[in-house]
N, C-alpha and C positions, 0 to 999 in steps of 0.2 A: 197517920204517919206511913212512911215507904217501910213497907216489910222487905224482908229479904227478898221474897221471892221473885219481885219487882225488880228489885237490881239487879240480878241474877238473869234476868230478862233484859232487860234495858243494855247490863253490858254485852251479851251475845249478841243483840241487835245490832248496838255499833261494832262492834267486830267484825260482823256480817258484811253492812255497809261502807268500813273502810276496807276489806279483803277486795268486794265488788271494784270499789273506785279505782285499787291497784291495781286489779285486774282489766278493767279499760281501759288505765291508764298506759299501761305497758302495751294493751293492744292497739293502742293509737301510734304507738312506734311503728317506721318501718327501716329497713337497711338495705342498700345495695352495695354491691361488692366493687369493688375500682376497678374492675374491666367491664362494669354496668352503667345500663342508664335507663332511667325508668319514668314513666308520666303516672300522674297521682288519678286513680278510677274511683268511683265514687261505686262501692261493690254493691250500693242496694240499687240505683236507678242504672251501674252497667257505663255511666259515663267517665270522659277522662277530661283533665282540666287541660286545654289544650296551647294554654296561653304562658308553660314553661315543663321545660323538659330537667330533669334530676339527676347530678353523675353521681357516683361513687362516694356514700357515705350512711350515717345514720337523720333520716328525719323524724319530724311529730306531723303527720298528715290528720289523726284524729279518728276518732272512733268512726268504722264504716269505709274508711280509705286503706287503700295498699298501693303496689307498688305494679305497673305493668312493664315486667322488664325488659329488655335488649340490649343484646352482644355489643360493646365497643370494639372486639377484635374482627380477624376476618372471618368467615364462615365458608366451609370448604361444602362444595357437594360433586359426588366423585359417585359415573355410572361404571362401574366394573363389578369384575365376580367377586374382589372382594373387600365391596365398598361398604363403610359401617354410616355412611350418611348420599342418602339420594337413591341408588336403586341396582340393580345389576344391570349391565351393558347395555343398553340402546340398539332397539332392532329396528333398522329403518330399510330405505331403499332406495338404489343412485337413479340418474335421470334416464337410464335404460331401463327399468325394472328388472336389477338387479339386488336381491335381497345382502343387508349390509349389517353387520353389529360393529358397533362403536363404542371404544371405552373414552368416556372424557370426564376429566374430573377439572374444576375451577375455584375459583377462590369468589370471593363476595365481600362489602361491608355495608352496611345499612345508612340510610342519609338522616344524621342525626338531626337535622333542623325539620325533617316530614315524618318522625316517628308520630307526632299526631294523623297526618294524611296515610300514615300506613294502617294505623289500627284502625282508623274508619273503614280502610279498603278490603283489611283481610283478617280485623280483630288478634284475638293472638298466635293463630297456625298461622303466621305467614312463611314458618319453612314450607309448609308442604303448599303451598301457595306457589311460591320460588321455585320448586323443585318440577313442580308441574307447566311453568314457564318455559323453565331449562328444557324441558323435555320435548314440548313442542317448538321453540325455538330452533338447538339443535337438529331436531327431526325433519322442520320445514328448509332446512339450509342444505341437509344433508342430500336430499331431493335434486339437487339443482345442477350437480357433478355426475358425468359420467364412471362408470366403473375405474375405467384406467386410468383418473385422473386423482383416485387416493392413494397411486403407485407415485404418480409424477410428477404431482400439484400438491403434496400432503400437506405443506407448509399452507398453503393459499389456500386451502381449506379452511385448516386447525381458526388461521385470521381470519375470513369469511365468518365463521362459526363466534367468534369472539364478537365480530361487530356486528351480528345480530342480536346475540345476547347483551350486548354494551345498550341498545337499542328500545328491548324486552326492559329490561333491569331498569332502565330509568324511568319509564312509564310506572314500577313497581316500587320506586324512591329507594332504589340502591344500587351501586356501581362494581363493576364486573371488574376483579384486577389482574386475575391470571387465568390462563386458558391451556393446556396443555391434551391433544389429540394421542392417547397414547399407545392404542392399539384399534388394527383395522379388521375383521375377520369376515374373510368371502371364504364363499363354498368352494372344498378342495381340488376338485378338477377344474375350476373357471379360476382360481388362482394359480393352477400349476401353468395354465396356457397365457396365463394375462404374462406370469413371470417370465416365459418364453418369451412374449414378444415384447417384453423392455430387454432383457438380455439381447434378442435380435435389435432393436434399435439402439441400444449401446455399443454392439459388435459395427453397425452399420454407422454410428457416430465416430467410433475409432478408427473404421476406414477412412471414413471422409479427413479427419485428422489426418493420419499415417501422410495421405495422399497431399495434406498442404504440406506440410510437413519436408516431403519430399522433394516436392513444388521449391521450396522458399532454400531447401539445401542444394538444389542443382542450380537456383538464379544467384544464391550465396555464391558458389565454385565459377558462376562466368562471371558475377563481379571481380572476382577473387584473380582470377583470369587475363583478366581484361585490366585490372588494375596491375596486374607484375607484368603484362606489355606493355602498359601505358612507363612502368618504372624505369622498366629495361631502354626502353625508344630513350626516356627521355636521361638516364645517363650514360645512353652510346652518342649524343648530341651532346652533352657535357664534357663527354672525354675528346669527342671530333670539335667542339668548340676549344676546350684545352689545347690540345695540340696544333687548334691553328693557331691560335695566343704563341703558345709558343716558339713554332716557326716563322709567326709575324715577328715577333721581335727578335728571334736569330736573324731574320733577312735585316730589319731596320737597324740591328748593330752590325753586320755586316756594309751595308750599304755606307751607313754614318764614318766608317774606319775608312771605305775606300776613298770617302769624299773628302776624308781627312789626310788617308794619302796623298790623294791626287792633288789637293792642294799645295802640300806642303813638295810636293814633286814640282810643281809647274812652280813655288815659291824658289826653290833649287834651280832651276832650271834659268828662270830669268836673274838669278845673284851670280850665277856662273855665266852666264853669256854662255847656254850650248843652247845647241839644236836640237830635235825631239832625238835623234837619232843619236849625238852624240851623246845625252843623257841618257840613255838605257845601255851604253857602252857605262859607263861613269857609275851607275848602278851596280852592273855585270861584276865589271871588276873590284867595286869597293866591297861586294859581298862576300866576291872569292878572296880578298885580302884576308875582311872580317872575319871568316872561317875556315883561313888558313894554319896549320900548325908550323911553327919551326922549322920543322924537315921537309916541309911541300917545298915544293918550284912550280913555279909560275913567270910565264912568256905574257912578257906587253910590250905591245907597239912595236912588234915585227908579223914580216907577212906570214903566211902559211905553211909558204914553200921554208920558212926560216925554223932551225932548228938548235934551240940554248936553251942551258939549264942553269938554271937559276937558283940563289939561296935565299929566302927572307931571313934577314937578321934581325933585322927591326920595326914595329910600328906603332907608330907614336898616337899622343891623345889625340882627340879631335881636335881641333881651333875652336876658340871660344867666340869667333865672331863668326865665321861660315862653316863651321861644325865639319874640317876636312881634315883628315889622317896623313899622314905617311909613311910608305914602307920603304924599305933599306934593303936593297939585294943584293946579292954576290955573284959573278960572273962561272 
């Protein structure tokens, strides 16, 4: 028969080996966090299964596997004095051999479909991998610009610098997002003269300016010029065109009135049976009638040497068929 002591044994044994099983069991779990993503390494042979990459969650990969993880976000590495990722400033040197410190900090994210080709390439430091890229990238770029050209070309640098890194990084299965050149530091006397002579070439850019400038205000003032005597000419020709208009047509109503006289004179002339001469008598005196008053006297049809005075008392309508008057005088 089983004595006790044998039970007593037997159940601490299975205790034993269900404690154990929990406890591999649980260490066959692994978990990555949702802004991870990890490939399953085989931590006794060092390998990784490279035929599926893991986001953000809890797996069973099994006794002897874990989790080799990587950043889903971006990874920043920043050379300045008070950078907490990549290194202090960068000391390099422009394409005169002048010594140069560089602050550039950038941004990065890893290419999730080559996190197998990256762990073969640089296993799991592949920051300091990156950073050591950066550093010779940047450094070999920075070489290639003269001194005075991180005064005046900064921009076309800072890009230069991005697309060599753009360049580096992909050979390294990951993509460059952001670039920013943030501070440039030359030795203090070779910057006070460099800053002199952009100031002199800004001073010397501001003339050239001033001088078009000038240029384009004085061809401004002879257009300006030349257009108010082009205005002037052409409405002293408007107004001399006006007033020949309108003396043309005072002459052609003048004209038109005489021909209308003359007609209707020589129409008079031939209803009366006169002669030229005796129509301008016939005239003479029908006007002095017409613009006689009452009290006038007026001599017709004596000589010169004759001397009588005369009343108008009367004169009459015209005649409605030879349109003739007549006057009534008193002796």
């Amino acid at each position: 028969m089983v004595n006790e002591t044998q039970v007593v044994f037997g159940t601490i044994v299975c205790c034993i080996v269900l404690l154990v099983a929990i406890i591999l069991f649980a260490l066959s779990w692994s978990v990555l966090e949702p802004l991870e993503i990890g490939l399953n390494r085989n931590d006794f042979s060092k390998t990784i299964d490279d035929s599926q990459t893991y986001p953000g969650g809890r797996y069973f990969l099994g006794l002897g596997h874990s989790f080799v993880k990587y950043p889903r976000k971006l990874i920043i590495i920043d050379f300045s004095s008070d950078a907490d990722e990549g290194g202090p400033a960068l000391q390099s040197s422009t394409a005169d051999g002048q010594a140069v410190s560089l602050e550039v900090s950038f941004h990065y994210n890893l290419n999730v479909t080559a996190l197998p080709l990256l762990y073969k390439q640089f296993g799991e430091d592949y920051v300091t991998k990156m950073t050591n890229i950066a550093q010779s990238s940047l450094k070999n770029t920075a070489v290639k610009f003269p001194t005075e050209a991180y005064f005046s070309l900064r921009h076309d640098i800072a890009e230069m610098m991005k697309n060599d890194l753009i360049k580096h990084f992909r050979d390294a299965h990951a993509t460059v997002q952001f670039l920013q050149l943030r501070d440039i530091g030359l030795p203090g006397r070779f910057e006070q003269r460099l800053v002199e002579n952009v100031v002199a070439q800004q001073e010397q850019t501001k003339a050239l300016f001033d001088k078009e400038v000038a240029i384009v205000k004085a061809q401004t003032q002879v257009i300006e010029a030349r257009a108010q005597g082009e205005i002037t000419e052409i409405l002293g020709l408007a107004k001399a065109d006006s007033l020949l208009i309108r003396e043309n047509g005072l002459a052609q109503g003048t004209r038109l009135l005489v021909d209308v006289e003359s007609t209707a004179y020589e129409a008079l002339r031939k209803e009366l049976d006169l002669s030229t001469e005796q129509l301008y008598q016939y005239l003479f005196y029908t006007r002095k009638v017409l613009n006689a008053k009452p009290s006038d006297s007026l001599l017709v049809g004596f000589g010169e040497d004759t001397r009588l005075n005369l009343s108008l008392i009367h004169i009459s309508e015209p005649t409605r068929h030879a349109q003739i008057s007549y006057a009534v005088f008193c002796l």
